[in-house]
N, C-alpha and C positions, 0 to 999 in steps of 0.2 A: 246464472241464467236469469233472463228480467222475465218479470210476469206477464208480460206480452208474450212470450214466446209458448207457454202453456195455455192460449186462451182462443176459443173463435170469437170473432164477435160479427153480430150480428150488422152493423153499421159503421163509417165509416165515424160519427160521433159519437158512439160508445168508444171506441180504440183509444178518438182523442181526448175523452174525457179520463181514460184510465190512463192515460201519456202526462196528463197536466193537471189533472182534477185535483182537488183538496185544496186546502186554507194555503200552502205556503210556497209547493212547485211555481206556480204564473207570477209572484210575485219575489222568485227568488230568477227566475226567466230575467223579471223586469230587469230586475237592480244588475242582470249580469248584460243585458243589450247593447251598452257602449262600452264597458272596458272591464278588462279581466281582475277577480279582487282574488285577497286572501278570504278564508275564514272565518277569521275574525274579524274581517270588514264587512263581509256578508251578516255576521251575525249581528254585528253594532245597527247597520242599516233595518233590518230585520224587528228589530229591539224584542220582543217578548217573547222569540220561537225558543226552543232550550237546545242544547246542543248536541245531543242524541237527535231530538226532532229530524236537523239542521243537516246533522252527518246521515240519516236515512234521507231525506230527501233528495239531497245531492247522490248519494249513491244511487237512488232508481233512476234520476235526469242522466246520471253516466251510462249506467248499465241502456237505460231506453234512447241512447245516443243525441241526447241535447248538450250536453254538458261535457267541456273537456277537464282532465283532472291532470292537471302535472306537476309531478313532486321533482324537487331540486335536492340534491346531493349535497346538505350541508348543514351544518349544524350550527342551532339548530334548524330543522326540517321546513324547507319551505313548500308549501302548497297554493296553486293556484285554480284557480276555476273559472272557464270559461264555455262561450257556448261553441258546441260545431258549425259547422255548415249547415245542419240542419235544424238546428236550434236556433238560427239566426232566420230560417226560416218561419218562425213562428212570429216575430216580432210587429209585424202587419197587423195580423189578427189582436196582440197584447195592447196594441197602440189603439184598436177600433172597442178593445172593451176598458181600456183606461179612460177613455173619451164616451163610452156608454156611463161608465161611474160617476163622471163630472156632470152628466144631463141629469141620470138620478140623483144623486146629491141634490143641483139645483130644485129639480119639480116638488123632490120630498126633504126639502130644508133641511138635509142630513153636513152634520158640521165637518167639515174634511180640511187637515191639517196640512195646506199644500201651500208655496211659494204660487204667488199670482204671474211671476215670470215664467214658471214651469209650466202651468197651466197656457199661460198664452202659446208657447211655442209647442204643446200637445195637441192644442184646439189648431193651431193652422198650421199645423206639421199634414205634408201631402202625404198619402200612402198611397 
């Protein structure tokens, strides 16, 4: 049972902070937006999260239906992770606060580790 389902909340931004909130849900969102990884690509991309972290957090994106999890019959065990329909749903919103990060970075000279091609095509990417 996900924790949404034991919870009122009082707004509709409370819900979606307890759906996506914390250091490592939006930005495992991100890295799953174009194409489906294993695990261990998630975590390489990831770099510092540990992998207990990595496996709670993908398990509440499953259980809170962002996230599709499908295991392959074979040894050894292939897992894949992707987002649903409704996780792909959120992608608007991640692209208008990855593009909030890049202004803050700029105004407060905060040093961000990003490909200047990436950047261009986030800043004039339509939503």
């Amino acid at each position: 049972m996900s924790k949404i389902d034991e919870k009122t909340y009082k707004c509709g931004m409370e819900l979606t902070m307890d759906v996506i909130g914390g250091k490592w849900k939006t930005v495992i969102l991100w890295h799953l937006r174009s194409k489906t990884l294993r695990f261990s690509q998630l975590k390489r991309r990831l770099g510092s999260i540990t992998q207990k972290m990595l496996t709670q957090q993908l398990r509440e994106l499953e259980e809170d239906g962002l996230v599709n999890r499908t295991v392959y019959p074979q040894v050894p065990p292939k897992v894949e992770y992707s987002l649903t329909d409704y996780g792909k749903s959120i992608i608007p919103v991640l692209y208008s606060i990855y593009s909030w990060g890049i202004d803050y970075a700029k105004d407060f000279d905060v040093n961000l580790d990003i490909d200047d091609l990436i950047l261009e095509r986030i800043k004039n990417r339509k939503i």
